[in-house]
Backbone of each chain as nested JSON, in Angstrom:
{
  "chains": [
    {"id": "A", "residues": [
      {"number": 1, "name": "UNK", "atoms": {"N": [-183.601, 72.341, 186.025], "CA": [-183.894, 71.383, 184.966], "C": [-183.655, 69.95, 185.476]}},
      {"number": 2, "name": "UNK", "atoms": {"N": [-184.81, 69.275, 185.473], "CA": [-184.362, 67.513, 185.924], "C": [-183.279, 66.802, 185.141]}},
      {"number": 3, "name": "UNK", "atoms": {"N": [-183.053, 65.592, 185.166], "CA": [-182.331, 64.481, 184.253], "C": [-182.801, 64.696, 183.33]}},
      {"number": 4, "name": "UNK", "atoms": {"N": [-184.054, 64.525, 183.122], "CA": [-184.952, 64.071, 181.819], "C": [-185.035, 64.766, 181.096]}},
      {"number": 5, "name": "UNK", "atoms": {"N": [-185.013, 66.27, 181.255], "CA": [-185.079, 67.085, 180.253], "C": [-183.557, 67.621, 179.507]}},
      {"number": 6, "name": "UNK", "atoms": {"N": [-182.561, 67.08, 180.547], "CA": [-181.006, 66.838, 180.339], "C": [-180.883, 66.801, 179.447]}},
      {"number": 7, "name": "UNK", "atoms": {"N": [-181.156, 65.15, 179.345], "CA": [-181.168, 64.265, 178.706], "C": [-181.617, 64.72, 177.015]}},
      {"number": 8, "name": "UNK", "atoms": {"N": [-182.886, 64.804, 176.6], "CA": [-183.636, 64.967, 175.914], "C": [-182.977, 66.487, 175.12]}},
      {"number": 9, "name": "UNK", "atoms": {"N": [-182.59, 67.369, 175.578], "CA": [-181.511, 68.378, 175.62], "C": [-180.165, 67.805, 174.764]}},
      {"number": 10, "name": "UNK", "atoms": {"N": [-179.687, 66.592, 175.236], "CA": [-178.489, 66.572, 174.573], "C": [-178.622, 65.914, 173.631]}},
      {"number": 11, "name": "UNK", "atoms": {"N": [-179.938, 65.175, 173.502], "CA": [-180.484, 64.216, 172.448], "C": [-179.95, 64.99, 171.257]}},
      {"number": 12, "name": "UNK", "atoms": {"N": [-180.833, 66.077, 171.548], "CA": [-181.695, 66.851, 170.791], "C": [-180.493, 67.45, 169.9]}},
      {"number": 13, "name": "UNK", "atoms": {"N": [-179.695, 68.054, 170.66], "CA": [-178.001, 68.66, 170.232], "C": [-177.429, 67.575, 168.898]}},
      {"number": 14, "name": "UNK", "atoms": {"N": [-177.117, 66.119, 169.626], "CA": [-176.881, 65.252, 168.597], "C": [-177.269, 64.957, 167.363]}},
      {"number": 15, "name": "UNK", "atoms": {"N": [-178.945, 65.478, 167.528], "CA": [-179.181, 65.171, 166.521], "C": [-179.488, 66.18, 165.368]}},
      {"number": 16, "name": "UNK", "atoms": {"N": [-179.416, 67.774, 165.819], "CA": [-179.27, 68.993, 165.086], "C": [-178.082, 68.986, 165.221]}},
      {"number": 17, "name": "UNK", "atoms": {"N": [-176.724, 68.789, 165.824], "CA": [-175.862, 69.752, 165.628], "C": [-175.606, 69.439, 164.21]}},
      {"number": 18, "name": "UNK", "atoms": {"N": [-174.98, 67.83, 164.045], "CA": [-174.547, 67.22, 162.959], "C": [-174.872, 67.979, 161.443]}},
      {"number": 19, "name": "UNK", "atoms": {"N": [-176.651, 68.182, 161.214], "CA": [-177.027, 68.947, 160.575], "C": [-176.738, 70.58, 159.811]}},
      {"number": 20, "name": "UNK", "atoms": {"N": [-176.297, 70.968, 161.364], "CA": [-176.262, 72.171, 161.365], "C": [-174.869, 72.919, 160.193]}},
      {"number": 21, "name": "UNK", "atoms": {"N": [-174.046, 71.786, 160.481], "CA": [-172.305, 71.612, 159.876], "C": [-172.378, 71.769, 158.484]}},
      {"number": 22, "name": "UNK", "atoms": {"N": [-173.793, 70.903, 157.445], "CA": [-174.073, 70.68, 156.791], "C": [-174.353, 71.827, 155.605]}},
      {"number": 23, "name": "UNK", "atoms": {"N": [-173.579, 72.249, 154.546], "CA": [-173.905, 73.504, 154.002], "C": [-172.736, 73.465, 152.409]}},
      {"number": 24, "name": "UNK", "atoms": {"N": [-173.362, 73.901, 151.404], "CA": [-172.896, 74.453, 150.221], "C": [-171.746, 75.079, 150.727]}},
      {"number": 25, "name": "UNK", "atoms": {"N": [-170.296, 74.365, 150.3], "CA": [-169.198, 74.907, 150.458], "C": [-169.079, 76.401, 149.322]}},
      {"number": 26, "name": "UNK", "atoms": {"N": [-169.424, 75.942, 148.153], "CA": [-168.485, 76.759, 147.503], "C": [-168.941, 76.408, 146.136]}},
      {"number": 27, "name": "UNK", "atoms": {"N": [-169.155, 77.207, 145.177], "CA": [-169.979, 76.954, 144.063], "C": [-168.987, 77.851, 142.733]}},
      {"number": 28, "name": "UNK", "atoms": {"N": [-168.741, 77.216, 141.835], "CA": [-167.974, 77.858, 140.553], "C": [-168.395, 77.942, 139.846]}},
      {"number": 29, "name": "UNK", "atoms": {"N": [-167.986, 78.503, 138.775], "CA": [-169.339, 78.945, 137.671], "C": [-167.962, 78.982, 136.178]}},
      {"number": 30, "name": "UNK", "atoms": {"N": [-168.366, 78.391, 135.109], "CA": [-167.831, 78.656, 134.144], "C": [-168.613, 79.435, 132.909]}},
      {"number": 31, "name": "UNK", "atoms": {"N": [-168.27, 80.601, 132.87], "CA": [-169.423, 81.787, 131.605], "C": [-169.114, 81.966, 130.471]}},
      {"number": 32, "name": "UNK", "atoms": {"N": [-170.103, 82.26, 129.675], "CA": [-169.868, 82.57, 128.306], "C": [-170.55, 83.764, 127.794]}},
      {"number": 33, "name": "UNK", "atoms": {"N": [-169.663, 84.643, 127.49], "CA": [-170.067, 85.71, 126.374], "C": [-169.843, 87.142, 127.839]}},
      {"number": 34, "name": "UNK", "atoms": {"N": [-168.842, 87.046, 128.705], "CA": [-168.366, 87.618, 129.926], "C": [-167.734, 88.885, 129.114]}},
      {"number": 35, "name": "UNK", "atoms": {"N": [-167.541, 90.128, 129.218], "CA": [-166.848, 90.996, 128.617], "C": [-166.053, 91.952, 129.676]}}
    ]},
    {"id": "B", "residues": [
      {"number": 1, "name": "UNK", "atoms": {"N": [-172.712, 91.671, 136.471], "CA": [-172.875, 90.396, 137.028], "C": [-172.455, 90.144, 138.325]}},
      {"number": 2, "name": "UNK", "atoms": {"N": [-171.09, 90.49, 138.088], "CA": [-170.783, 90.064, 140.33], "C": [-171.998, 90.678, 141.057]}},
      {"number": 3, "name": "UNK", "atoms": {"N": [-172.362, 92.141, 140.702], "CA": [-173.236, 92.856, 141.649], "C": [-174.889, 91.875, 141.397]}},
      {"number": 4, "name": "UNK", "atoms": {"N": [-174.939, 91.431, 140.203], "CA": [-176.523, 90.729, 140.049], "C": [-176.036, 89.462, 141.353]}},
      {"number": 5, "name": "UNK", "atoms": {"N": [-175.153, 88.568, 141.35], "CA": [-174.954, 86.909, 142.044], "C": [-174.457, 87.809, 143.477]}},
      {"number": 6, "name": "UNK", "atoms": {"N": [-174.203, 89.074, 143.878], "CA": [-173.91, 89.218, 145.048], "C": [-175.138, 89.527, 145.592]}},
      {"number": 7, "name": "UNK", "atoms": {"N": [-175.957, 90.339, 145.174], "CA": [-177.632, 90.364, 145.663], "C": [-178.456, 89.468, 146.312]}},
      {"number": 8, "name": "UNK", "atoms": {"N": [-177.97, 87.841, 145.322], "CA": [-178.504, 86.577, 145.982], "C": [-179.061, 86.478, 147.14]}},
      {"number": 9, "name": "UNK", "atoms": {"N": [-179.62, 85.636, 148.037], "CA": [-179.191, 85.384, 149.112], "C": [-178.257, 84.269, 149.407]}},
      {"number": 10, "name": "UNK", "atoms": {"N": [-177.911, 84.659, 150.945], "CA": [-176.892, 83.728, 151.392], "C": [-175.366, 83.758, 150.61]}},
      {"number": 11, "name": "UNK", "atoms": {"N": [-175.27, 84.858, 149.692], "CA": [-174.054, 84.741, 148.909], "C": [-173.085, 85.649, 149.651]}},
      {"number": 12, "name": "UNK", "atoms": {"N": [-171.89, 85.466, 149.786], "CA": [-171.233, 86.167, 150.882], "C": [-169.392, 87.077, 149.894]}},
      {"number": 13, "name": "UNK", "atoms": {"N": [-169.589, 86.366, 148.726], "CA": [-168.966, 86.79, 148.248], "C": [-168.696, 86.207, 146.932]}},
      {"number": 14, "name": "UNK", "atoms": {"N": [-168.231, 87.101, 145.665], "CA": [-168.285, 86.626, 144.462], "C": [-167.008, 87.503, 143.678]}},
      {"number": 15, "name": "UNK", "atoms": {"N": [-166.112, 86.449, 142.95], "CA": [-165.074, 86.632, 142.705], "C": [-165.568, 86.379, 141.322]}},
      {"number": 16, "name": "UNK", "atoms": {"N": [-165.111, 87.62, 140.034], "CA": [-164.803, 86.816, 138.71], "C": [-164.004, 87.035, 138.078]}},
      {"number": 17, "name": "UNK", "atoms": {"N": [-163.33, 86.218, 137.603], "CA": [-161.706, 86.29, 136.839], "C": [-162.72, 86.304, 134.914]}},
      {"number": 18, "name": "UNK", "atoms": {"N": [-162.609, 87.475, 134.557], "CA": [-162.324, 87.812, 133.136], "C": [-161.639, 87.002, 132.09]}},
      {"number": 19, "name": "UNK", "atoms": {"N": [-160.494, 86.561, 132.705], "CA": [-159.864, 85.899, 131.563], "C": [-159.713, 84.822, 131.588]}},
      {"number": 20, "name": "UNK", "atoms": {"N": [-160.329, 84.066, 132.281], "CA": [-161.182, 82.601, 132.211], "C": [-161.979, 82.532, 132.2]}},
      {"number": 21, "name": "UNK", "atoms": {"N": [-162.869, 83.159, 132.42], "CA": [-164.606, 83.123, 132.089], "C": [-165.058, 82.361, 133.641]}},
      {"number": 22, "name": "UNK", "atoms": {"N": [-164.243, 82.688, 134.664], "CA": [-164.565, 82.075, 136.113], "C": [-165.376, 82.268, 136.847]}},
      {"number": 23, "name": "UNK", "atoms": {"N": [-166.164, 82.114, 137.431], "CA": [-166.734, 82.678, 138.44], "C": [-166.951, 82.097, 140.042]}},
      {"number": 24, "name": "UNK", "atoms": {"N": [-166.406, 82.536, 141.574], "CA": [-166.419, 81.75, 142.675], "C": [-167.588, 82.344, 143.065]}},
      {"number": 25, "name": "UNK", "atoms": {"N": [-168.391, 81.765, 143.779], "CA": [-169.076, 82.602, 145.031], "C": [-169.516, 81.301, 146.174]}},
      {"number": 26, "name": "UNK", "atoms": {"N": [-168.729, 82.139, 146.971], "CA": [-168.692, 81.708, 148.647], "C": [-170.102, 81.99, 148.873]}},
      {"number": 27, "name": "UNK", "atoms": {"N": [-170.247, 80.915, 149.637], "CA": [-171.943, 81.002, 150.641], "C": [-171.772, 81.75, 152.06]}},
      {"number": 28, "name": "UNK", "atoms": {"N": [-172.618, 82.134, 152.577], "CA": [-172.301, 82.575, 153.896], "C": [-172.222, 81.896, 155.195]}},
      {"number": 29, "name": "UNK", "atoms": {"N": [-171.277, 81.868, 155.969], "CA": [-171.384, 80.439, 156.884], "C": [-172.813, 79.473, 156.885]}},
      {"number": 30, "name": "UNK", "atoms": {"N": [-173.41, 80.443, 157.42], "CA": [-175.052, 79.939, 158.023], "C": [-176.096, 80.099, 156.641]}},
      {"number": 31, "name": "UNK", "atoms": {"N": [-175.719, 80.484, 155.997], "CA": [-176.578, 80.903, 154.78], "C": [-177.177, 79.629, 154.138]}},
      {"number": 32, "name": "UNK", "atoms": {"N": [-177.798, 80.446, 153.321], "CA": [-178.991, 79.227, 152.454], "C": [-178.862, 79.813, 150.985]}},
      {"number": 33, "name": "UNK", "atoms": {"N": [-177.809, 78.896, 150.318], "CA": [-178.189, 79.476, 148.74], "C": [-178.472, 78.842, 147.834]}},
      {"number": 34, "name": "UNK", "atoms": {"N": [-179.185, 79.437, 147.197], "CA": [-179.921, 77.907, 146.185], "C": [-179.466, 78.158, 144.546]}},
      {"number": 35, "name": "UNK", "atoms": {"N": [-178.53, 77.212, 144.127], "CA": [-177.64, 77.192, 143.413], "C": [-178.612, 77.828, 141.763]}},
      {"number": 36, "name": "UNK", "atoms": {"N": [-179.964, 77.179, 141.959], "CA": [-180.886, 77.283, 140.767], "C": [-180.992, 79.01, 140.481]}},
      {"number": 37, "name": "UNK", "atoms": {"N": [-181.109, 79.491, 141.73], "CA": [-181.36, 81.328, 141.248], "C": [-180.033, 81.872, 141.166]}},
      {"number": 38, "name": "UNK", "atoms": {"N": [-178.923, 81.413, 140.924], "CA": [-177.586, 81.671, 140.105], "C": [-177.79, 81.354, 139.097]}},
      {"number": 39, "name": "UNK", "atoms": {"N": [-178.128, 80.538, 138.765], "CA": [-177.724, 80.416, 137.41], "C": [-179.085, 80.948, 136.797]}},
      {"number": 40, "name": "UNK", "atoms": {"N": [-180.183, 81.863, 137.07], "CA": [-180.867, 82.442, 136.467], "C": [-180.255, 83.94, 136.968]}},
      {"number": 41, "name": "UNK", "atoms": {"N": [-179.616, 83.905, 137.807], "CA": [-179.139, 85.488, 138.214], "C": [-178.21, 85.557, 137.374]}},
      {"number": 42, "name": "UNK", "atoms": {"N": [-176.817, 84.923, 136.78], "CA": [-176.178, 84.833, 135.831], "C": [-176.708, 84.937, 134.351]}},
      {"number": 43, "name": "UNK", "atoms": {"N": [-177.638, 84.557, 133.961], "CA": [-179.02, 84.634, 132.955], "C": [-178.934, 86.155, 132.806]}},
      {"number": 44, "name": "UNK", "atoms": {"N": [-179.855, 86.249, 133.54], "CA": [-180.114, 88.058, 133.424], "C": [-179.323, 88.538, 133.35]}},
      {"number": 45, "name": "UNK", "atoms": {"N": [-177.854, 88.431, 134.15], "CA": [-176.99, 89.827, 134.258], "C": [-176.327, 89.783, 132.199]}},
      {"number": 46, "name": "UNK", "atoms": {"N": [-177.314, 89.147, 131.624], "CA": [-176.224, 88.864, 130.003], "C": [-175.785, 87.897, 129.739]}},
      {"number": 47, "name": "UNK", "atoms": {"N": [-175.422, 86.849, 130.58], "CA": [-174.188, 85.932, 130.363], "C": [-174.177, 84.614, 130.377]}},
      {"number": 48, "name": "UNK", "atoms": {"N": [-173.983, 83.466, 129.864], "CA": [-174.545, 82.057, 129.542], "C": [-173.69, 81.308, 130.313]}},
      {"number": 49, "name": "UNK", "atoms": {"N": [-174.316, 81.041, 131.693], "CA": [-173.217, 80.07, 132.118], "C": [-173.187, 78.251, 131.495]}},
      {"number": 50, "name": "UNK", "atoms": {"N": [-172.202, 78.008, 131.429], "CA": [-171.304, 77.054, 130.98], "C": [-171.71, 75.556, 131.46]}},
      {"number": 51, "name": "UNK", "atoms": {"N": [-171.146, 75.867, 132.604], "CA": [-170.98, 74.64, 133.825], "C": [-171.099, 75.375, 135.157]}},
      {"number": 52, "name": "UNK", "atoms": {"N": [-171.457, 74.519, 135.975], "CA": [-171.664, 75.232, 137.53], "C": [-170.945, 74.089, 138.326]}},
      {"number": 53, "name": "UNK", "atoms": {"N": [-170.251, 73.789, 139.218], "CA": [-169.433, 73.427, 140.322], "C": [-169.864, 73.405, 141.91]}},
      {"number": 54, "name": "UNK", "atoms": {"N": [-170.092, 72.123, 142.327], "CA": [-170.165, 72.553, 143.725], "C": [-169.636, 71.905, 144.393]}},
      {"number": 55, "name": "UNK", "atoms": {"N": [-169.236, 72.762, 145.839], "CA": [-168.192, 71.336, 146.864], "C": [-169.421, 71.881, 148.027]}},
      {"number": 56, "name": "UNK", "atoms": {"N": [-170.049, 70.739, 148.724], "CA": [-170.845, 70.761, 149.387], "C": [-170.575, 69.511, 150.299]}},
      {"number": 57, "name": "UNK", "atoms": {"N": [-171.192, 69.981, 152.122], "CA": [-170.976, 68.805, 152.674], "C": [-172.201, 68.873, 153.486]}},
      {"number": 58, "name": "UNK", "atoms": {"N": [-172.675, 67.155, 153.471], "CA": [-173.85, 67.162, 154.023], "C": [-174.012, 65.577, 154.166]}},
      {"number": 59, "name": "UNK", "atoms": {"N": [-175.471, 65.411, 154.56], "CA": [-175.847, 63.49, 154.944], "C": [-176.046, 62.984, 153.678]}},
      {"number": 60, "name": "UNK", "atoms": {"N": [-175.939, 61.823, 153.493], "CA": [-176.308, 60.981, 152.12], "C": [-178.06, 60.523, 152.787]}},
      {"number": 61, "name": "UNK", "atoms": {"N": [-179.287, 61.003, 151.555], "CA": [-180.064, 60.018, 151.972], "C": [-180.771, 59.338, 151.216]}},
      {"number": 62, "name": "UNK", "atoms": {"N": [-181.876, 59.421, 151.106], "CA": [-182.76, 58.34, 149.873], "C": [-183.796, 59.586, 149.697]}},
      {"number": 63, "name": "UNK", "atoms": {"N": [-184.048, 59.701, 148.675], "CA": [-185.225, 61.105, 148.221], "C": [-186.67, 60.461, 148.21]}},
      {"number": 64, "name": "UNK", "atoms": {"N": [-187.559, 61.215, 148.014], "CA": [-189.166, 60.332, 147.602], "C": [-189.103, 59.608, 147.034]}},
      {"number": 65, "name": "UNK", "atoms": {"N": [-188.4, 59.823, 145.34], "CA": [-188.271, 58.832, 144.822], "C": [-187.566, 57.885, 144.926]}},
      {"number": 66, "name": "UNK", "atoms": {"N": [-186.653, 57.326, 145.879], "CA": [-185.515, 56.345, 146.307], "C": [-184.385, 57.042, 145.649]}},
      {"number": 67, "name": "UNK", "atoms": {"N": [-184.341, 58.048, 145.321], "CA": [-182.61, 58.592, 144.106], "C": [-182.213, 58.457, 145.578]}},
      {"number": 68, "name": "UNK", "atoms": {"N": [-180.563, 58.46, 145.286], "CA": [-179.996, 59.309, 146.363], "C": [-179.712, 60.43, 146.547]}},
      {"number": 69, "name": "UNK", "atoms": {"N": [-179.187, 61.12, 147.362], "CA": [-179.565, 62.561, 147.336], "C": [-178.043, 63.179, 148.592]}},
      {"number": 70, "name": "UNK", "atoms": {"N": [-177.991, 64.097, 148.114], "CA": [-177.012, 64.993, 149.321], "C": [-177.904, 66.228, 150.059]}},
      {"number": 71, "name": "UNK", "atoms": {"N": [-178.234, 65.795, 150.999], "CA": [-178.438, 66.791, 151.755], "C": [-177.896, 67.528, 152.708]}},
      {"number": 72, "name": "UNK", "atoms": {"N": [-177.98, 68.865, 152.446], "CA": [-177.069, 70.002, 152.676], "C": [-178.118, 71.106, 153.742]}},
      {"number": 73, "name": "UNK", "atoms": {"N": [-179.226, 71.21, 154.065], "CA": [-180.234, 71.418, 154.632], "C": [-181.542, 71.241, 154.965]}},
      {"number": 74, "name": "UNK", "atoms": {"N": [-182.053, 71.096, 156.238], "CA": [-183.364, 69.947, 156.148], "C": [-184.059, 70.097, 155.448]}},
      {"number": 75, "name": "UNK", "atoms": {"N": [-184.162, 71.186, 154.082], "CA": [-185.097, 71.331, 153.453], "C": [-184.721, 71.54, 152.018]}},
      {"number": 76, "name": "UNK", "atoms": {"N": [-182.793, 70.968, 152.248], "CA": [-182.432, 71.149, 150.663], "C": [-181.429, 70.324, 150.615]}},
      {"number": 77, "name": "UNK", "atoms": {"N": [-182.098, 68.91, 149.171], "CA": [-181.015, 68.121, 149.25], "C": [-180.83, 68.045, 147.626]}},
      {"number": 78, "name": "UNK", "atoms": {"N": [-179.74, 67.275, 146.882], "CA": [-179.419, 67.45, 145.46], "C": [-179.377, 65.643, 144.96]}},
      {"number": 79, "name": "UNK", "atoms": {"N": [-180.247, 65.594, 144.358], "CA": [-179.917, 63.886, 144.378], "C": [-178.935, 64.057, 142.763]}},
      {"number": 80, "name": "UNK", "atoms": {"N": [-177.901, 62.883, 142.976], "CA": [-177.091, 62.494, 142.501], "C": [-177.481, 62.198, 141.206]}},
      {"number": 81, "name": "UNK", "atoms": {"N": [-176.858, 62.379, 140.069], "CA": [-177.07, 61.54, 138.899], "C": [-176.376, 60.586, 139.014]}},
      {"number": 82, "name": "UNK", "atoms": {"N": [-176.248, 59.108, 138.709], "CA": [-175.763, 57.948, 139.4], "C": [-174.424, 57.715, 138.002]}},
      {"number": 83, "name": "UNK", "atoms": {"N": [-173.406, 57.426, 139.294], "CA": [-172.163, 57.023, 138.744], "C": [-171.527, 56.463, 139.638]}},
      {"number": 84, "name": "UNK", "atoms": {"N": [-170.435, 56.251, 139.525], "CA": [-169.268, 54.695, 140.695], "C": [-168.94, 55.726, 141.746]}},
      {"number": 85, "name": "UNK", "atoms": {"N": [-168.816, 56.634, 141.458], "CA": [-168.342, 57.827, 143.223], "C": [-170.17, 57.994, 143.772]}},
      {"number": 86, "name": "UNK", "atoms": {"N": [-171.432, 57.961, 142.913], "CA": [-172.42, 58.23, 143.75], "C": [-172.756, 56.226, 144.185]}},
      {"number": 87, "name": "UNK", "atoms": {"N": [-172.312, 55.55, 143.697], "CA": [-172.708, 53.684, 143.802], "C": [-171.688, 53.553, 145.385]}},
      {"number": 88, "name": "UNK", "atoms": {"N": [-170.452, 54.496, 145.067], "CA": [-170.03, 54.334, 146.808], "C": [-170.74, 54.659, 147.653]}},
      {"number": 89, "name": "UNK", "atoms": {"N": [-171.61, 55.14, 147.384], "CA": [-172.03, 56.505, 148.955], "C": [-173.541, 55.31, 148.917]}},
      {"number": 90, "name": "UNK", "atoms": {"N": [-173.397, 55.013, 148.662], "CA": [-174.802, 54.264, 149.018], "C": [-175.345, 53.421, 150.293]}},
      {"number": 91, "name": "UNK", "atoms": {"N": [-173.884, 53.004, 150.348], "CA": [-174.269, 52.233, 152.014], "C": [-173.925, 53.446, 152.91]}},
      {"number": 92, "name": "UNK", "atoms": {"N": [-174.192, 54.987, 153.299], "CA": [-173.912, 55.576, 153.881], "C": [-175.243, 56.795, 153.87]}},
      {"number": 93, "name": "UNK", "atoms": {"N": [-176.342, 55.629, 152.876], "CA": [-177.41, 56.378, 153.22], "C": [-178.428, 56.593, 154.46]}},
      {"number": 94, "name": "UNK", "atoms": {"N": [-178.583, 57.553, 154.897], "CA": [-179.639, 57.453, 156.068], "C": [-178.557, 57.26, 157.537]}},
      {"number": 95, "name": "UNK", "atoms": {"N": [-177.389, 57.272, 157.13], "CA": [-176.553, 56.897, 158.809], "C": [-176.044, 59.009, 159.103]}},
      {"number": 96, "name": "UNK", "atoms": {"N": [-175.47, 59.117, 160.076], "CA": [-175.273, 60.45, 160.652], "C": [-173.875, 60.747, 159.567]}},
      {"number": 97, "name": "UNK", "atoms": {"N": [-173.264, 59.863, 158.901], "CA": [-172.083, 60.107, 158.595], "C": [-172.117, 61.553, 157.079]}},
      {"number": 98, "name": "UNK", "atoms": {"N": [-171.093, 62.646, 157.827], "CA": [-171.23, 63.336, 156.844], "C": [-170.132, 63.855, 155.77]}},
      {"number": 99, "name": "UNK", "atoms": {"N": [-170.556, 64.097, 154.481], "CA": [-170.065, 63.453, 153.3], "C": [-169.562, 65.009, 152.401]}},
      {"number": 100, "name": "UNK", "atoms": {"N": [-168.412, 65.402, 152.436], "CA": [-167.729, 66.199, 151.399], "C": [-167.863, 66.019, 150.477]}},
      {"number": 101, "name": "UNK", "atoms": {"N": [-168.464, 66.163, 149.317], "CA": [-168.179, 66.36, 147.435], "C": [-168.038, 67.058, 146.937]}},
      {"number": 102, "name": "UNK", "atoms": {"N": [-167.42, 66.874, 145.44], "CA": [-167.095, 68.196, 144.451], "C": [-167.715, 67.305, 143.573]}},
      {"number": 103, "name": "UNK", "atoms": {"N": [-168.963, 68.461, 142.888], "CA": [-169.643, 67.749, 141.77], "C": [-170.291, 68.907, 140.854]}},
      {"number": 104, "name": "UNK", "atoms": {"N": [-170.362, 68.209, 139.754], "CA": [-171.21, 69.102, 138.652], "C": [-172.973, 69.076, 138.564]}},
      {"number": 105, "name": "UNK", "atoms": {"N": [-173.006, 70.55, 139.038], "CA": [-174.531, 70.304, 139.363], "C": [-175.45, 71.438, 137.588]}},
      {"number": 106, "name": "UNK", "atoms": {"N": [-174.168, 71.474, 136.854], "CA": [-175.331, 71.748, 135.91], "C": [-173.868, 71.857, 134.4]}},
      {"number": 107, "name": "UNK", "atoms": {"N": [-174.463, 71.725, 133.237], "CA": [-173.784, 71.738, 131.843], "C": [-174.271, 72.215, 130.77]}},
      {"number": 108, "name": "UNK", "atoms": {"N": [-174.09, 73.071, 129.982], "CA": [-175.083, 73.813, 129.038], "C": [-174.92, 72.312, 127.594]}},
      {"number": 109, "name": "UNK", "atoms": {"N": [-176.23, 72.538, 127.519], "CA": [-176.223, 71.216, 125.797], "C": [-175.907, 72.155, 125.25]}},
      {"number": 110, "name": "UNK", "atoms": {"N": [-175.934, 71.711, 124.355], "CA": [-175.522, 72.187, 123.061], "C": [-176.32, 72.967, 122.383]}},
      {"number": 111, "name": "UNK", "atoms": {"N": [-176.914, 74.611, 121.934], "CA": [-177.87, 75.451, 121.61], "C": [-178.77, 75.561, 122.667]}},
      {"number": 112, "name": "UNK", "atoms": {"N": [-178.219, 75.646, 123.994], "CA": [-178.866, 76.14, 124.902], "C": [-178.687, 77.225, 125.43]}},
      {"number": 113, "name": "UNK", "atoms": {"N": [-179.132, 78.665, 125.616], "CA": [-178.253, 79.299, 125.861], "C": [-179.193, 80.075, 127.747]}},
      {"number": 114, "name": "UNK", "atoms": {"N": [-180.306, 79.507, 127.529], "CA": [-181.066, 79.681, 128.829], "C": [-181.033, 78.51, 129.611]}},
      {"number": 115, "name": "UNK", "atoms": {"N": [-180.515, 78.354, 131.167], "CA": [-181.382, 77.445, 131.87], "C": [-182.157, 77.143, 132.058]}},
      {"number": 116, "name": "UNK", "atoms": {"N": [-183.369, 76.004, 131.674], "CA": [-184.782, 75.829, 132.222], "C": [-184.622, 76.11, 133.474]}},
      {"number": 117, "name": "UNK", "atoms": {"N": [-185.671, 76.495, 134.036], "CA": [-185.968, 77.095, 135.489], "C": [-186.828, 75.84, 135.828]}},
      {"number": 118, "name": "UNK", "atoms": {"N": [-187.379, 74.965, 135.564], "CA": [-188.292, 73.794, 135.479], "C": [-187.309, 72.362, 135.852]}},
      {"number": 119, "name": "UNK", "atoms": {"N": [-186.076, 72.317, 134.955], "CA": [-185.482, 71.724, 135.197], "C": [-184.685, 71.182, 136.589]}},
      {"number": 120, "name": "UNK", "atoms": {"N": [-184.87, 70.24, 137.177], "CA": [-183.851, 69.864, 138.479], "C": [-182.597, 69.929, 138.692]}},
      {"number": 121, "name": "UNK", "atoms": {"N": [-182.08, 70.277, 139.603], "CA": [-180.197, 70.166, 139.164], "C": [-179.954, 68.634, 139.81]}},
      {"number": 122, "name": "UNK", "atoms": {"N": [-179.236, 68.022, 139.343], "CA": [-178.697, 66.849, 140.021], "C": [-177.484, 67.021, 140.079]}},
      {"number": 123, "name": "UNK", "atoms": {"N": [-176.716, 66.566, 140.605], "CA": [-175.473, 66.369, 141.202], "C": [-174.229, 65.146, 141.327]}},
      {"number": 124, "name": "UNK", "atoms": {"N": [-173.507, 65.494, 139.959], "CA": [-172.867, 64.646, 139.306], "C": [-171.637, 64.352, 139.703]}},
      {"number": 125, "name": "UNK", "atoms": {"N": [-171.321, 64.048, 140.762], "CA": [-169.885, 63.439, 141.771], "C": [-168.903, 63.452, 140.752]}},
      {"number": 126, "name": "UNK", "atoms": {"N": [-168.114, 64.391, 141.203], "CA": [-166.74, 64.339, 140.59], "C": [-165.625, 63.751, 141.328]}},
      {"number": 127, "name": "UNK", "atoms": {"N": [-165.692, 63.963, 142.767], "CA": [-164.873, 63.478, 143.452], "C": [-165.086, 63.801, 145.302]}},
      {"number": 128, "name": "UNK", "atoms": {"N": [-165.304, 62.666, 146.282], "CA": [-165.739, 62.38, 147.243], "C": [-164.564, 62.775, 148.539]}},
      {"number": 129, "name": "UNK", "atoms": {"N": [-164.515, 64.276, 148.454], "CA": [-163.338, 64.9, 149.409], "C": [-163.125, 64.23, 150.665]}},
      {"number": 130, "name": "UNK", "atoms": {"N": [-164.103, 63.922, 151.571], "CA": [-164.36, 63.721, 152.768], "C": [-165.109, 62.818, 153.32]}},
      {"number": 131, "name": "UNK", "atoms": {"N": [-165.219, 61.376, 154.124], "CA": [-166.201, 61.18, 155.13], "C": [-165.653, 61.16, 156.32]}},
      {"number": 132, "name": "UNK", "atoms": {"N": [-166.947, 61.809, 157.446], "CA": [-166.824, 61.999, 158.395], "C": [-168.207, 61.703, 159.43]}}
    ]}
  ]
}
């Protein structure tokens, strides 16, 4: 693999990983008429 | 009901406490769950949910329509109903910085006892856990 595609490689990382982290922790729910 | 919201996708686990009328469900690390087919999966299984809760972390950005918005996957973001915790996040739109919240993404009116399925959820900042 040259520099360039290195390069473009780690771009690429930077700019998906961040994304990737990104996600619906945790969701609660308050119900009615539950038995 | 747990067994209808565990079916979901992306749902990895679902806890309900009876004598609060509670309900948790964990997403799955990598998963994709879309908060709208809970609360129609909750629908069906009988049961009228209330309020829905979410702590989600993701980029702040600007939506089609300029709202702001939390996005949580490149193809799923929740724009804010605007208040002084969503008026902070504003200069932190569009930069890499990513943003923890706990917010209310839905509230039953009053003689409602179905969710519109039509309806948008927005995402009503309760409180801004994290930037990072």
């Amino acid at each position: 693999m040259n520099k360039k595609n290195f390069a473009l490689l780690i771009l690429l990382g930077l700019m998906v990983g961040p994304m990737a982290q990104a996600q619906i922790k945790h969701i609660e729910m308050r119900v009615e008429g539950m038995t | 009901m747990k067994q209808h919201l565990g079916r979901q996708s992306g749902v990895q686990t679902v806890e309900v406490s009876l004598l609060d009328g509670k309900v948790d469900v964990t997403p799955k690390e990598d998963g994709h769950i879309e908060p709208a087919q809970l609360l129609k999966a909750t629908y069906d299984s009988g049961v009228t949910a209330a309020e829905m809760d979410m702590t989600a972390r993701g980029k702040i950005v600007k939506d089609s329509s300029g709202s702001l918005a939390l996005q949580v996957a490149p193809n799923q973001a929740f724009a804010f109903a605007p208040n002084e915790l969503s008026k902070g996040l504003e200069s932190l739109a569009g930069t890499p910085t990513m943003v923890t919240v706990h917010g209310r993404l839905y509230k039953k009116s009053a003689g409602t006892k179905k969710p519109d399925p039509s309806t948008r959820l927005t995402l009503l900042i309760l409180e801004v856990q994290k930037k990072e």
